[in-house]
C-alpha positions as CSV (number, residue, x, y, z in Angstrom):
1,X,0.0,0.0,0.0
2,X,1.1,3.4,-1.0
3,X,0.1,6.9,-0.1
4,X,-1.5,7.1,-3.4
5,X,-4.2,4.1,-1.7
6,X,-5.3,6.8,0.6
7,X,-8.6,7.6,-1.0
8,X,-9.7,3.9,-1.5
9,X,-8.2,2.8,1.8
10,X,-10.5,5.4,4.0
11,X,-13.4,4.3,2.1
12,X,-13.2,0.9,3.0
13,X,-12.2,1.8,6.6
14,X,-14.8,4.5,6.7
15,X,-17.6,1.4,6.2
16,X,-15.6,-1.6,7.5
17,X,-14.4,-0.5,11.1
18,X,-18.6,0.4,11.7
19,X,-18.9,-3.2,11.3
20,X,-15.8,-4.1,14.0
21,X,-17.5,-3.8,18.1
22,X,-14.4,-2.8,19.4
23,X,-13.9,0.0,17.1
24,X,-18.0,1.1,17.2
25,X,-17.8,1.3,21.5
26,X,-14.6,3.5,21.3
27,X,-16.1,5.9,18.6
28,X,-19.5,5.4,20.4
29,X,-23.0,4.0,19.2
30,X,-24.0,7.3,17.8
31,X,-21.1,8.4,16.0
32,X,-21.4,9.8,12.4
33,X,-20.4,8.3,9.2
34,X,-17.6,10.9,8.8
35,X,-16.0,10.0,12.6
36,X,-15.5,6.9,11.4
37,X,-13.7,8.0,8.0
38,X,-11.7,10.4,10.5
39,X,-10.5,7.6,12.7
40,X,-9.5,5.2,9.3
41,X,-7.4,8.4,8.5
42,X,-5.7,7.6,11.8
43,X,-5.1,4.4,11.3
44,X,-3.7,4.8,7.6
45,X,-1.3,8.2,9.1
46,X,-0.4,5.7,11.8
47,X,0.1,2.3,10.0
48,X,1.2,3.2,6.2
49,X,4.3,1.0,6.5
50,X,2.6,-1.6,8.1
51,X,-0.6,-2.1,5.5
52,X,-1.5,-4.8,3.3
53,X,-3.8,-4.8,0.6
54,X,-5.5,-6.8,-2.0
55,X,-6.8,-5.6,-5.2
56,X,-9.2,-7.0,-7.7
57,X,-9.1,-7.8,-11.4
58,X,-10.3,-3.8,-12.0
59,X,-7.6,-2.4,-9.5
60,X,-10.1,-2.1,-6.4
61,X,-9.0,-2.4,-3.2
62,X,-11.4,-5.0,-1.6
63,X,-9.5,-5.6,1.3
64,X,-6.8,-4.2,4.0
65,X,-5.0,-5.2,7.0
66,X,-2.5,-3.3,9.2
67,X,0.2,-5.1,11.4
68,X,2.8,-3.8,14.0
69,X,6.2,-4.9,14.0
70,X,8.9,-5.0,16.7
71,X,11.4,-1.9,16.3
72,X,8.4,0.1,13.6
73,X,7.6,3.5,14.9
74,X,4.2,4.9,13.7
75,X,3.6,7.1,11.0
76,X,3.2,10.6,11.3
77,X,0.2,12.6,11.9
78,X,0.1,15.9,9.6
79,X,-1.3,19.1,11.2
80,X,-4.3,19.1,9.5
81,X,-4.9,15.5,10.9
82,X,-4.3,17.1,14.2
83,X,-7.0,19.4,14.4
84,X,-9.3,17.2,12.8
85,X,-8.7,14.6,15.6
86,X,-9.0,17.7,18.3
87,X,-12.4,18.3,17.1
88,X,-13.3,14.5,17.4
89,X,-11.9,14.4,20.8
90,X,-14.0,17.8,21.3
91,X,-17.0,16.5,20.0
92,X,-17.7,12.8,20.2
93,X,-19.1,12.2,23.4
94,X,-16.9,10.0,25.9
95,X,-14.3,9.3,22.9
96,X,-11.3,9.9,25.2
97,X,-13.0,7.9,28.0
98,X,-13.5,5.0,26.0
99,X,-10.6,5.5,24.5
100,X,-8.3,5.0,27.1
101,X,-9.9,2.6,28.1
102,X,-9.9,0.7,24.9
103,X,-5.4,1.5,24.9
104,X,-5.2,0.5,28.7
105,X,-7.1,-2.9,28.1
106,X,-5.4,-3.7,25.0
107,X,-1.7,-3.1,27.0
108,X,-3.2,-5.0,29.9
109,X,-3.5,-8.4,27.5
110,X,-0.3,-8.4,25.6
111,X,0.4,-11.5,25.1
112,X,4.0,-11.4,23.8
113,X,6.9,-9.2,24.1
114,X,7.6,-8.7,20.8
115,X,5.6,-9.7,18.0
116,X,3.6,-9.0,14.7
117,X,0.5,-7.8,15.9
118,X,-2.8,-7.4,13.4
119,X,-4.5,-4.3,13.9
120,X,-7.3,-4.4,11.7
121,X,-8.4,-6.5,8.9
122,X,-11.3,-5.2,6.9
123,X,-13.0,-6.4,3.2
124,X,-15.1,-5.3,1.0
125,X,-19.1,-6.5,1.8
126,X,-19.2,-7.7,-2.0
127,X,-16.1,-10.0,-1.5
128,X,-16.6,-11.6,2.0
129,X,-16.4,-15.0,2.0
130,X,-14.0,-15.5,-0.8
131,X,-10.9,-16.3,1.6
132,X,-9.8,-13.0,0.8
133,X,-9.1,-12.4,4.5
134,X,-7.9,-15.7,5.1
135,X,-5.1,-15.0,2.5
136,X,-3.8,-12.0,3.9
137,X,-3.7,-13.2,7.4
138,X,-1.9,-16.4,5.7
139,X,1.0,-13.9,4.6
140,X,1.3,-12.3,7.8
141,X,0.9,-15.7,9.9
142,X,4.3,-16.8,7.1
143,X,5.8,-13.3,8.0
144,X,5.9,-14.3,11.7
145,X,7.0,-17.5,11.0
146,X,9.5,-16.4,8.7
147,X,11.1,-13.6,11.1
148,X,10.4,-16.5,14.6
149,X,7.5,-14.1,16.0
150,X,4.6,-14.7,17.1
151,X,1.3,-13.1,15.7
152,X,-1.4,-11.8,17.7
153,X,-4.7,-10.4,17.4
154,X,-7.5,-9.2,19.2
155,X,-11.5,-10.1,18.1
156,X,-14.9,-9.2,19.6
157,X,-16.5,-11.2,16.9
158,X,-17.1,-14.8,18.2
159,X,-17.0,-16.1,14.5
160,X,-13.3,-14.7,13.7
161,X,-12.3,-15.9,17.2
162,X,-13.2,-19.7,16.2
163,X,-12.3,-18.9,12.8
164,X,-8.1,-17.3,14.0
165,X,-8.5,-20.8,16.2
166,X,-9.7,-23.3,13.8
167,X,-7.4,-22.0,10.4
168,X,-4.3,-20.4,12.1
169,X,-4.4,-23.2,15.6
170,X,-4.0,-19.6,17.6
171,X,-4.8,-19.8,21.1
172,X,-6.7,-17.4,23.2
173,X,-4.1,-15.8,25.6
174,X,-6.0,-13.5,27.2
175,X,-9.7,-11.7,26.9
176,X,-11.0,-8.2,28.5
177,X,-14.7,-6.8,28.5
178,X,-14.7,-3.1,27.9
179,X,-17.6,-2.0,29.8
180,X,-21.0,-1.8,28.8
181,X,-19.2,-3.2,25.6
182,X,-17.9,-6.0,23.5
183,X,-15.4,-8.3,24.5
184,X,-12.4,-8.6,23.0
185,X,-10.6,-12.6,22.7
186,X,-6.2,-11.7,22.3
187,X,-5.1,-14.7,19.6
188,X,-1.5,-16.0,19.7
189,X,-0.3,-17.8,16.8
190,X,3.3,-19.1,17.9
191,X,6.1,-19.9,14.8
192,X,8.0,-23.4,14.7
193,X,10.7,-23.8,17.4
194,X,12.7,-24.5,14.7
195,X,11.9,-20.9,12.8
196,X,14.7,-18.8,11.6
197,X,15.5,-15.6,13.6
């Protein structure tokens, strides 16, 4: 993924991360079509270097995934990102409540010291079950394996949590409840003993 994604990437974020509870309690049951788009543009500032996408035939993006790596800072916020997100912390009622909340819980469960961590996978409504997801956690499951690091990721969908344990044998490390909402199941997909550091 490129800078030049931007566009296509926040409209996929924009709808997909309405669909994800974790990401709906932090930005808050009432929150407008545009928070949402404001907080993909968060996500993309912040995790540029660490997104995947897949395009179709036509040169759509129909699906994305961010990871975090060991020793990779985040990207950098512009100033007009800035403001926006001092007007969303302004305006979207208990957003920094729930929001630290949301960063505090996810610290508490780490479940590894270093690791590649999946932030987000989203596709396209139009392309779900296709194994298009499947196929980019595959590469990022082979990354981990690859570099001898184990891959987490956090779920408040019951589905993906059997799904991350049935296709990737990850195992539930640790879960929170964030309150009066969802909660979330941290997956741990360890690499061969064997794998090459």
């Amino acid at each position: 993924m490129t800078e030049s994604d931007r566009e296509d990437a926040l409209d996929l974020l924009e709808t997909g991360l309405r669909e994800v509870p974790a990401y709906r309690w932090v930005l808050g049951e009432e929150a407008p079509a545009h928070a949402y788009r404001w907080y993909g543009e968060v996500l993309f500032a912040e995790n540029l270097a660490g997104m995947y996408g897949v395009f179709d035939e036509s040169g759509r993006l129909i699906a994305l995934a961010a990871i975090s790596e060991p020793g990779r800072a985040n990207g950098i916020v512009d100033a007009d990102l800035k403001e926006r997100n001092r007007y969303y912390v302004r305006t979207l009622d208990g957003f920094v409540e729930r929001f630290t909340e949301f960063r505090r819980a996810n610290a508490e469960a780490s479940v590894a010291d270093e690791s590649i961590g999946i932030i987000f996978g989203l596709v396209h409504p139009d392309h779900r079950r296709s194994g298009v997801l499947s196929r980019l956690v595959d590469a990022i499951v082979e990354k981990g394996r690859r570099q001898g690091l184990p891959v987490t990721a956090g779920t408040a969908d019951p589905v993906m949590s059997a799904v991350y344990t049935r296709r990737w044998k990850s195992v539930v490390r640790a879960e929170y409840t964030l309150t009066d909402g969802p909660t979330v199941w941290v997956h741990r997909v360890d690499p061969p003993a064997d794998a090459e550091r």
